[in-house]
C-alpha positions in Angstrom: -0.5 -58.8 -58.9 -3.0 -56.9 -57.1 -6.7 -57.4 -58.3 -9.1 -54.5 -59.4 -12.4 -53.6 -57.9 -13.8 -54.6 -61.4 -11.9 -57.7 -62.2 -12.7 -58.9 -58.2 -16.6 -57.8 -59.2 -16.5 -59.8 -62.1 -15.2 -62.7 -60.2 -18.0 -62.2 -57.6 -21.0 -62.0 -60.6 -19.5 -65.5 -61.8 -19.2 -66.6 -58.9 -22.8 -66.2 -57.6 -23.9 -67.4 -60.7 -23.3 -71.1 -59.9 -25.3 -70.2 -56.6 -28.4 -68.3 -58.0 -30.5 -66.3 -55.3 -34.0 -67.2 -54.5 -34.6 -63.9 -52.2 -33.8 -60.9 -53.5 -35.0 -58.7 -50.4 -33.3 -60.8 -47.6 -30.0 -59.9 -49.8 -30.5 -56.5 -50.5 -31.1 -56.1 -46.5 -27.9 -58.7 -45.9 -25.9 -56.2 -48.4 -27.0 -53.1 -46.5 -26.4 -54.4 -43.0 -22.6 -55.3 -44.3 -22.2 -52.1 -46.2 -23.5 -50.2 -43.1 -21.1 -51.9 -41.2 -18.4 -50.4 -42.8 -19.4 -46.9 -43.2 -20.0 -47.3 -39.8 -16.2 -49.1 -39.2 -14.9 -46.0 -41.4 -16.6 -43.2 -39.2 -15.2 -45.0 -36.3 -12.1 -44.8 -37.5 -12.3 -41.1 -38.7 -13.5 -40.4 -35.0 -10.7 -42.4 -33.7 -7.8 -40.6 -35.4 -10.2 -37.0 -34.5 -9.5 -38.5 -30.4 -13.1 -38.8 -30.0 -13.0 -42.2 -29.2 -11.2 -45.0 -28.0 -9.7 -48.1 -29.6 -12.1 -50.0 -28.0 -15.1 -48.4 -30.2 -13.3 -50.1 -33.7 -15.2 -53.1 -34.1 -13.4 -54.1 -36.9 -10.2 -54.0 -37.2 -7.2 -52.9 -34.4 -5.6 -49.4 -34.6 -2.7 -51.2 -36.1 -4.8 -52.5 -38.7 -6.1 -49.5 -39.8 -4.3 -48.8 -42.9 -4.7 -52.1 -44.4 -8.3 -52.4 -43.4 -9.0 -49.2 -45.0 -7.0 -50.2 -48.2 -8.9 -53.9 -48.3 -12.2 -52.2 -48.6 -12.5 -51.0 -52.4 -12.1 -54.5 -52.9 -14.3 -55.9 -50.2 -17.0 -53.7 -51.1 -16.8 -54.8 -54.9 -17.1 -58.2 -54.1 -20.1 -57.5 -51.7 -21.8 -55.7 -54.8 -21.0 -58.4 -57.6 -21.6 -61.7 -54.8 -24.7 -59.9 -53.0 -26.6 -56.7 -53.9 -26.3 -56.9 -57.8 -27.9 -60.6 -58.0 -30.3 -59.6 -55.1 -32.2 -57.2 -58.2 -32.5 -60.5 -60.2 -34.2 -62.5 -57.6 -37.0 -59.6 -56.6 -39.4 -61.9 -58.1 -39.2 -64.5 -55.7 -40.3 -61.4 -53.5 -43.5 -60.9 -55.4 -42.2 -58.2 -57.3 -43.8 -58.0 -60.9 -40.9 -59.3 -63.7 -41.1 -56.5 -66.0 -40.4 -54.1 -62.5 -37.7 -56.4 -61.8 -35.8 -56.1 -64.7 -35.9 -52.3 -64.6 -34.8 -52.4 -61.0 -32.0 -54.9 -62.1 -31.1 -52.6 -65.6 -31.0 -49.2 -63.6 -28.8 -51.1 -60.2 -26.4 -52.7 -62.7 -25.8 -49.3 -64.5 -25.1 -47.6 -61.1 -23.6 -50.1 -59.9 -20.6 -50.5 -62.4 -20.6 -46.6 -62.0 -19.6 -47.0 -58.1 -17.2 -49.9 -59.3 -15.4 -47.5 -61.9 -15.3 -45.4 -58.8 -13.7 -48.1 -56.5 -10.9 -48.3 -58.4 -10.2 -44.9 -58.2 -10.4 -45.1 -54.0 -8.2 -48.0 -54.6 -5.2 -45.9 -56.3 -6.2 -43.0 -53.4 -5.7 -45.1 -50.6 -2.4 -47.1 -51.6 -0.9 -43.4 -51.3 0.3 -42.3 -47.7 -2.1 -43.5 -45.5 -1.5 -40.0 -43.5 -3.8 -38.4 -46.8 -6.7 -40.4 -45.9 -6.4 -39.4 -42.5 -6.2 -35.8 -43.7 -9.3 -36.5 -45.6 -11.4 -38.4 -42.6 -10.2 -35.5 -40.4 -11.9 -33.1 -42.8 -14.8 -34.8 -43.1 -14.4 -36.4 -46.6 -13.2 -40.4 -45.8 -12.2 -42.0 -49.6 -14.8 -44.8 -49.3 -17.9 -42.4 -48.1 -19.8 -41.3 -51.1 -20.0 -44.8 -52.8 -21.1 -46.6 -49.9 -23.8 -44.3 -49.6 -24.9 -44.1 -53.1 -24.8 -47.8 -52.6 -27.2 -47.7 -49.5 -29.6 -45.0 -51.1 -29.7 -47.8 -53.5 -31.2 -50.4 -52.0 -33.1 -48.5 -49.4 -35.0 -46.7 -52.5 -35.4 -50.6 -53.9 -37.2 -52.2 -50.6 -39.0 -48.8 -50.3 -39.8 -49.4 -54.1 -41.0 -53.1 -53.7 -42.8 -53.0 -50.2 -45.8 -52.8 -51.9 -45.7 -56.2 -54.4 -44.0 -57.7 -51.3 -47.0 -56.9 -49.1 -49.2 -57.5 -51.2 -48.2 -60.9 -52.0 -48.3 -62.0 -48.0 -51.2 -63.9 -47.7 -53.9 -62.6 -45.2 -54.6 -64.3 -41.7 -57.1 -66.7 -41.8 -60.8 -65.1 -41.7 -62.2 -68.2 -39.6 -59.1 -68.2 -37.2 -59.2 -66.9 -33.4 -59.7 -63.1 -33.5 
């Protein structure tokens, strides 16, 4: 039986949990660099499919794997958001980042993030239909996956924007008596 976003989100929470973070910046930025990999993967493709590139620009899957790559991804980007970004809010303290700001951070991520996993699902049943419809939709502009992986990215941009300055402030300063 196939899996939902939210039961393989679930699976990635519990998961992590017998692995607690101790950096939650270094996984925000680890979740962002993977997310931004596949927007980047699905504007590829998009391209691809538009003839504005070649095969040779997908750097993650083959042109025939294309349709299941693009089905795989509600999935894959659930897990990345229970295993990674979601626990990532929970560890901002080991950051410097003041507790009480850290569990707002981590209140307000888990609400929109169990938003964008409602929303997976949804992509999920849109892109088990004829494959040829999400090529219709990539061709106008509009790629299933888009919008939540870059609410997702707004996210935790607006987070390490958010924290820089407890982060900052808690690297200590050079040494006053050291070579200038």
């Amino acid at each position: 039986m196939k899996q939902t976003c939210q039961q393989v989100f679930q699976d990635a929470v519990a998961e992590r949990r017998q692995y607690p973070l101790y950096e939650g910046l270094f996984k925000l930025r680890e979740g962002r660099h993977s997310l931004q990999a596949f927007a980047d993967e699905i504007q590829t493709i998009a391209a691809f499919k538009r003839k504005e590139v070649d095969k040779h620009q997908l750097q993650m899957c083959q042109t025939w794997e294309i349709a299941q790559w693009l089905r795989s991804m509600p999935v894959n980007v659930a897990h990345l958001l229970g295993r990674t970004v979601l626990p990532a809010f929970s560890a901002l303290g080991a950051d410097g980042v003041p507790l009480s700001e850290v569990a707002k951070l981590q209140k307000d991520a888990a609400v929109r993030i169990n938003r964008i996993v409602a929303r997976l699902d949804l992509a999920q049943q849109t892109l088990a239909e004829l494959i040829v419809m999400e090529y219709d939709r990539m061709l106008a502009g509009v790629p299933t996956l888009a919008a939540e992986v870059q609410e997702v990215l707004d996210l935790i941009d607006s987070t390490i924007s958010h924290c820089l300055p407890w982060v900052n402030a808690s690297i200590p300063d050079a040494d006053p008596s050291g070579p200038a």
